[in-house]
C-alpha positions as CSV (number, residue, x, y, z in Angstrom):
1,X,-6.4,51.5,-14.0
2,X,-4.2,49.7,-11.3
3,X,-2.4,46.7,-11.8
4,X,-3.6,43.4,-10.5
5,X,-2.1,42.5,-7.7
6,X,0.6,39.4,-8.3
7,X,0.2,36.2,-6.5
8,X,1.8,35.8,-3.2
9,X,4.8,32.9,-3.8
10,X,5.1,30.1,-1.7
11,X,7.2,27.2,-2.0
12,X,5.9,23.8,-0.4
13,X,7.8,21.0,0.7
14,X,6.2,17.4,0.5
15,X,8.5,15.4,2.8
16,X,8.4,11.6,2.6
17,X,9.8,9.7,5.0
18,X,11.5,5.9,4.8
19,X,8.3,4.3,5.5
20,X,6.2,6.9,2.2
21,X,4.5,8.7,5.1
22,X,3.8,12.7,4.4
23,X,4.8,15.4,6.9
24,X,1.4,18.2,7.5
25,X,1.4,20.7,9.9
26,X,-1.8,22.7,11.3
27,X,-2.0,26.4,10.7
28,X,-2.1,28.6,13.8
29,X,-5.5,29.8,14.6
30,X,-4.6,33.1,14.3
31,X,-3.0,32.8,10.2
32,X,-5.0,32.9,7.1
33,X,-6.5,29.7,6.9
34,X,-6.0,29.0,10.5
35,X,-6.8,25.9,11.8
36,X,-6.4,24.1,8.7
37,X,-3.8,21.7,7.7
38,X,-1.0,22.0,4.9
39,X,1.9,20.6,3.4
40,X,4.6,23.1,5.0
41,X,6.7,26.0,3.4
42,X,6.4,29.4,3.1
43,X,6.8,32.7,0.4
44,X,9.6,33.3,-1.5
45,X,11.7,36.2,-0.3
46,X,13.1,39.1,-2.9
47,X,15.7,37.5,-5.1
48,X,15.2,33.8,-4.0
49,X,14.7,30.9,-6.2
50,X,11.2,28.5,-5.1
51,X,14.2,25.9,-4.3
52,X,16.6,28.1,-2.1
53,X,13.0,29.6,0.0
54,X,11.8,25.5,0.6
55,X,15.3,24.7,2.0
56,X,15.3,27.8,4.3
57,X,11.5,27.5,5.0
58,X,11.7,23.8,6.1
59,X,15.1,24.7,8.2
60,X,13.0,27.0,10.0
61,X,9.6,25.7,10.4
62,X,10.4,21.7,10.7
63,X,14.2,22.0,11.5
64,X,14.9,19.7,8.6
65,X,17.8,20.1,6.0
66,X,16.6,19.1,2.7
67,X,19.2,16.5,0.7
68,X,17.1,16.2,-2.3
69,X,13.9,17.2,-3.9
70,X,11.7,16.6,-7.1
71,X,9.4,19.1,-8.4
72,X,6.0,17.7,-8.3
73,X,3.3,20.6,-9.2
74,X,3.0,24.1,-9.4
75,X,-0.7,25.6,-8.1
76,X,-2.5,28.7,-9.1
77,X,-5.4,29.6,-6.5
78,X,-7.8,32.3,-5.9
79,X,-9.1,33.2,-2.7
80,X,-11.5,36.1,-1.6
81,X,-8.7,37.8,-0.1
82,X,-5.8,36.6,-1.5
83,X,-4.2,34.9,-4.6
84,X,-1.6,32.8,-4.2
85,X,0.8,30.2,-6.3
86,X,2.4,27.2,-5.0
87,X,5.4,25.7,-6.5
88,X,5.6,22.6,-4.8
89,X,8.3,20.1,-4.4
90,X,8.9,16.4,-3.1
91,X,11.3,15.7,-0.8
92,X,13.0,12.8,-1.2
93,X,16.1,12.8,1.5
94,X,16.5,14.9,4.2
95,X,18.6,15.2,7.5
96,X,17.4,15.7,11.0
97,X,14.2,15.1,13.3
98,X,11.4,16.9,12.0
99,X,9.9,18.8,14.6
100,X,7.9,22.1,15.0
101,X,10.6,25.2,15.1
102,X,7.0,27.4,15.5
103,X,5.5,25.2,17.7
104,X,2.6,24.1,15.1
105,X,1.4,20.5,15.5
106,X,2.6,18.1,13.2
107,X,1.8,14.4,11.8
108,X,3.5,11.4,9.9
109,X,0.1,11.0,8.0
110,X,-0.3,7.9,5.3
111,X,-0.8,9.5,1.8
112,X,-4.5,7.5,1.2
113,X,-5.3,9.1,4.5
114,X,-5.1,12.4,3.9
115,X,-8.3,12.9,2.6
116,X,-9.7,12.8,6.7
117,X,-8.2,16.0,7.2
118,X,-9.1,19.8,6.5
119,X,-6.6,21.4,3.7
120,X,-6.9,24.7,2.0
121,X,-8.5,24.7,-1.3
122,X,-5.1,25.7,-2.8
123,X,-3.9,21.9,-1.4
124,X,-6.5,20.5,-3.1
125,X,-4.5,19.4,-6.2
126,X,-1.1,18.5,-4.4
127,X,-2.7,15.5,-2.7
128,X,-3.9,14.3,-5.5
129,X,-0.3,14.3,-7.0
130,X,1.1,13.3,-3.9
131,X,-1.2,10.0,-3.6
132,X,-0.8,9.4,-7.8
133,X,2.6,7.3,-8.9
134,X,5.2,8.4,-11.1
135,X,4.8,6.0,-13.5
136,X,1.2,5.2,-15.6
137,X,0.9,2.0,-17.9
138,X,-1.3,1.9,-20.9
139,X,-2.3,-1.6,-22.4
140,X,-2.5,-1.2,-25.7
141,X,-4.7,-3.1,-27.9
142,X,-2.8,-3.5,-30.6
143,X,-1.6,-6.5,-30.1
144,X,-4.4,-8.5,-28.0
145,X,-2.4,-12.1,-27.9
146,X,0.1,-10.1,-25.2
147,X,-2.4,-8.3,-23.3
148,X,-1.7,-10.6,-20.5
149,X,1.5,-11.4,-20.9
150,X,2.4,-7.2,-20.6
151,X,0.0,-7.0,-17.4
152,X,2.5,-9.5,-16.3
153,X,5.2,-7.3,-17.0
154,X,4.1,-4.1,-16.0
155,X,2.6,-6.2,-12.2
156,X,6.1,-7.6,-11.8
157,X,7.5,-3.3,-12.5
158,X,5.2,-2.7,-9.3
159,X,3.6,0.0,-12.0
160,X,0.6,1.0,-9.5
161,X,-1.0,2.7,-12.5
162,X,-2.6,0.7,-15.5
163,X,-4.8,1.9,-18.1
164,X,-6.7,-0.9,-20.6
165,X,-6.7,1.0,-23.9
166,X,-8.9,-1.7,-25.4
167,X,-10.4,0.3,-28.6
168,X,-11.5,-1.6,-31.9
169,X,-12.1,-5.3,-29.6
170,X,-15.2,-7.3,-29.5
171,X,-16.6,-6.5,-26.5
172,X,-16.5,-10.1,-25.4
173,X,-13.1,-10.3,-25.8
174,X,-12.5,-6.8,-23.7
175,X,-14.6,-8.5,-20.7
176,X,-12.4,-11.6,-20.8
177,X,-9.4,-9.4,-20.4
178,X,-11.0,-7.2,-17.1
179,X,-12.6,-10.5,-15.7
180,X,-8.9,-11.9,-15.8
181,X,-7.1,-8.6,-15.3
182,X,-9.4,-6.7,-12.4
183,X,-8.7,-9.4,-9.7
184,X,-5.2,-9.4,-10.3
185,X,-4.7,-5.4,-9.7
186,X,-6.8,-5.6,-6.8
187,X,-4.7,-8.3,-5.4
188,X,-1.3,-6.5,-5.7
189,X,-2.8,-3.1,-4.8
190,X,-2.7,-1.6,-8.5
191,X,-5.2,1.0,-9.8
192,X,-6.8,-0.2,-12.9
193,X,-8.6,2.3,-15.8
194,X,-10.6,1.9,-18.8
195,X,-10.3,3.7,-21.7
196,X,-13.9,5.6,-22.3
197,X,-13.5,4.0,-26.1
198,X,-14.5,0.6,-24.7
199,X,-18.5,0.3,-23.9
200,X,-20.1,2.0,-20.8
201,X,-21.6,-1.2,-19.5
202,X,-17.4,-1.8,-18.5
203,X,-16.6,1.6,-17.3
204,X,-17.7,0.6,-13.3
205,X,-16.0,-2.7,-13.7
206,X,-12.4,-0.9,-12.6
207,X,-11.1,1.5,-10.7
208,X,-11.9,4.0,-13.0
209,X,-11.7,5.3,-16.2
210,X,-9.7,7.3,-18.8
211,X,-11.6,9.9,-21.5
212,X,-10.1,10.1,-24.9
213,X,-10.2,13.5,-26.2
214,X,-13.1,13.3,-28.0
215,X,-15.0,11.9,-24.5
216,X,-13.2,14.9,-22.5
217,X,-14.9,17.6,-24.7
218,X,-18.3,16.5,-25.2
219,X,-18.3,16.4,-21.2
220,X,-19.5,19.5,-19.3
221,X,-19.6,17.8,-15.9
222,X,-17.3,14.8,-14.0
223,X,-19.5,11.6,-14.6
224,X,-21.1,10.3,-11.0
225,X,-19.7,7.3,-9.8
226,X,-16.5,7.2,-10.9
227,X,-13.6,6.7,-8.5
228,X,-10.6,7.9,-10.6
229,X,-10.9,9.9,-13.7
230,X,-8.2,10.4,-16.5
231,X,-8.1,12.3,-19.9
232,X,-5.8,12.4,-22.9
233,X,-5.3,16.0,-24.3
234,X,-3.1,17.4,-27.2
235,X,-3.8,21.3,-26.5
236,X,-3.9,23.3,-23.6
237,X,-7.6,24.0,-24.2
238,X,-8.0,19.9,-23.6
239,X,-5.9,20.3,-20.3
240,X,-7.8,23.0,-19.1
241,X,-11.2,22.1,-19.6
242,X,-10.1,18.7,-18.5
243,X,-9.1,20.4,-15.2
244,X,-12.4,22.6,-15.2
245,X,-14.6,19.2,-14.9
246,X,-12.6,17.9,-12.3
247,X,-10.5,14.7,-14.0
248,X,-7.6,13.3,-11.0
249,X,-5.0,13.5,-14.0
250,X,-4.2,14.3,-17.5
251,X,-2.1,12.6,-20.2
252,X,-0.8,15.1,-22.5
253,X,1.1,14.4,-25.6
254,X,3.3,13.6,-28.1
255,X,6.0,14.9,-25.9
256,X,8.7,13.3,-27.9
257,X,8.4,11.7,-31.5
258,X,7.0,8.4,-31.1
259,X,6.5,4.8,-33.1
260,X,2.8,4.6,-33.4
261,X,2.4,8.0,-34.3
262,X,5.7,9.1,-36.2
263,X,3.8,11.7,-38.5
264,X,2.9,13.6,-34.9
265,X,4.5,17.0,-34.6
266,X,5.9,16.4,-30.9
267,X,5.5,19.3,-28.6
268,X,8.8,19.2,-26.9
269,X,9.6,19.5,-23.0
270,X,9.7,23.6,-22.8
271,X,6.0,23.8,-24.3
272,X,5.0,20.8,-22.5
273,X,6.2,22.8,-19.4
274,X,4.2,25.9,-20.4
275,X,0.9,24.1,-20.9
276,X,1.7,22.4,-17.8
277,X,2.0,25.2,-15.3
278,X,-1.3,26.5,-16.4
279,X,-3.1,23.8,-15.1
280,X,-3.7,22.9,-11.5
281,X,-4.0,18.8,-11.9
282,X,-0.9,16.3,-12.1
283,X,-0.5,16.1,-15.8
284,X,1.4,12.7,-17.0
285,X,4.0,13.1,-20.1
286,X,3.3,10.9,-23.3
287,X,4.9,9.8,-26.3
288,X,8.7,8.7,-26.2
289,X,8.7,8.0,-22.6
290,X,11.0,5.6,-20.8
291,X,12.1,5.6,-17.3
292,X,15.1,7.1,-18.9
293,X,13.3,10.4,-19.2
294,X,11.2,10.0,-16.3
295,X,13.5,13.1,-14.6
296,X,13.2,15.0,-17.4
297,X,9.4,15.2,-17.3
298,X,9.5,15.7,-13.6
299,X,11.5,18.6,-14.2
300,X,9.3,20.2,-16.7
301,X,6.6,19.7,-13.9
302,X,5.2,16.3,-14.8
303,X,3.4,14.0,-12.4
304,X,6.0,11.5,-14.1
305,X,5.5,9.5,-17.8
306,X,3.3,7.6,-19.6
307,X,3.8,5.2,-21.9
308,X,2.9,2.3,-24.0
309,X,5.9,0.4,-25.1
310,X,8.3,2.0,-22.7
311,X,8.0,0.0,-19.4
312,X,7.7,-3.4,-21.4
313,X,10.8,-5.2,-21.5
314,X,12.4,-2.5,-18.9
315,X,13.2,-3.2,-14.9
């Protein structure tokens, strides 16, 4: 019986400008894909690390030099002819005018605008992570007297990402908060979520909403109308099937031991990097997270942390 075939390698290169703009390039006619645009990069050679083929790649192809990069997510991707993984990479600092070495076109395009062009499938799940932040903020119930006071907080962070974990609150109470809390995200350009635990008449009233486990598995389809959709998962069974119905992002945890839940066997970074690279969605690390470890979770392949506590009190 003959082997399967192993994925072709290809290491991508997300570069950011000093205004947050994202480099694309269009694919010659004449390549797989053709026509299409893509983040750019190119396979791995024999022997060379993802890291080592983006700075060579990019040298080549844009005529940059990369300074600095952050991993940002690893793809898996099936085509007709062709499978492929992409371990991708943001590129923080660079030197040089980026211009085409292969005489590709090329565009400075605004990350919430590249939905208006054609991508691969494969890119599919790196502009999601590319448009989500680094850091997401859950408001925690537990304590509903500070509800506004942390939204304070977390708005004068410049957290972009907020999630209302509002479970076991009268419902009137729950409305109060998103009547007061809703007009001040939209103001300041925040994304604001529900957690699925509070009732479904709210779950339009944001930006979009965020599935507790329990939600995540007894769904077989992404729910209609809903702009951006989150889930909470514990297994990589959760994280898959919460990629399979199409969430924006996952929340897996306990990374690390944690407060609230100190009886929680924590999963540690190298398993949270296992599960992690199995899944092609920007997966958020939880539990123990502080802007402290926010490079260790990007290392293990994180979209970046999550957190309760850990941006309260914090710059």
């Amino acid at each position: 019986m003959r082997k399967p075939t192993p994925p072709l390698q290809v290491a991508v290169g997300v570069v950011i400008n000093a205004t947050g703009q994202v480099l694309i390039a269009q694919r010659k006619n004449d390549a797989h894909q053709g026509g299409l645009w893509e983040f750019p990069g190119g396979k791995l050679e024999p022997g060379e690390t993802a890291e080592v083929a983006l700075r060579r790649e990019l040298y080549e192809e844009i005529t940059i030099e990369v300074q600095a990069t952050t991993p940002l997510i690893t793809v898996h991707h099936c085509y007709p002819d062709l499978s492929v993984q992409l371990i991708v990479f943001k590129v923080t600092a660079f030197s040089g005018e980026a211009r085409s070495g292969e005489g590709q076109p090329l565009r400075w395009v605004e990350p919430c605008h590249l939905g208006q062009y054609r991508f691969p499938d494969a890119n599919q799940p790196i502009i999601k992570a590319v448009q989500l932040p680094c850091c997401y903020a859950i408001l925690d119930a537990a304590e509903p007297h500070l509800l506004s006071a942390n939204l304070q907080q977390l708005l004068k962070q410049e957290i972009r990402l907020i999630q209302a974990r509002l479970k076991n609150l009268p419902t009137p109470i729950i409305e109060q908060f998103i009547e007061l809390a809703y007009p001040l995200c939209q103001q300041q350009g925040r994304i604001l979520l529900i957690n699925s635990a509070a009732p479904r008449a709210l779950w339009r009233r944001v930006d979009g909403l965020h599935l507790t486990r329990h939600d995540l598995m007894r769904l077989q389809h992404r729910p209609a109308d809903i702009q951006y959709l989150a889930a909470s998962c514990h297994t990589l069974g959760e994280l898959r099937h919460a990629e399979a119905i199409g969430v924006d992002f996952a929340v897996l945890s306990p990374v690390l031991a944690t407060q609230s839940h100190p009886d929680a066997l924590p999963l540690g970074w190298e398993q949270f990097k296992q599960w992690v690279a199995q899944v092609n969605c920007p997966v958020y690390a939880l539990g123990g997270m502080t802007y402290e470890t926010l490079l260790s979770a990007q290392q293990a392949g994180a979209q970046g942390i999550a957190a309760i506590r850990g941006f309260l009190g914090n710059k």
